[in-house]
C-alpha positions, 0 to 999 in steps of 0.5 A: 774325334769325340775326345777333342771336342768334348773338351770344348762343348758344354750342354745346354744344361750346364752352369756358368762353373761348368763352362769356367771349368771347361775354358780352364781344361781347354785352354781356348778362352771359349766353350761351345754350348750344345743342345741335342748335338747341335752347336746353339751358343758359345761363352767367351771368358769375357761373357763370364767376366761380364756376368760376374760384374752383374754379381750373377752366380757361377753356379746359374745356368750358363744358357742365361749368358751365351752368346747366339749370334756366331759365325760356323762351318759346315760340315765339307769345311771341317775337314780343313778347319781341324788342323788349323784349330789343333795348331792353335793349341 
């Protein structure tokens, strides 16, 4: 499972460009950011668009634009969530 979901997670550390990268890979329109295995963040592309507009750089820290306030699932509730995500691929 660590190979799929890797592929929607950027660090903490990472830049914008590496969270376009990362949407481009997955195709979800969205990236989570991760600090010490723990989900702290999402960017959404319109969070990239935003920030562009605000002629940031795409190689700035993309911890400056995510968004912390989002809803998540417990770990009993992964078990049900994982086939509904990978059928909206």
């Amino acid at each position: 499972m660590k190979n799929f979901y890797s592929k929607f997670t950027i660090n903490i550390n990472s830049t914008l460009i590496d969270a376009v990268k990362k949407i481009e890979i997955n195709k979800s329109r969205i990236v989570l950011v991760e600090k010490n295995k723990k989900i702290v963040g999402l960017i959404s592309e319109g969070d990239i668009i935003r920030s562009l507009i605000r002629n940031e750089s795409l190689y700035g820290p993309a911890a400056e634009i995510m968004n912390i306030s989002f809803h998540y699932l417990e770990n009993k509730d992964m078990e049900l969530a994982t086939p509904i995500f990978k059928e909206n691929l």
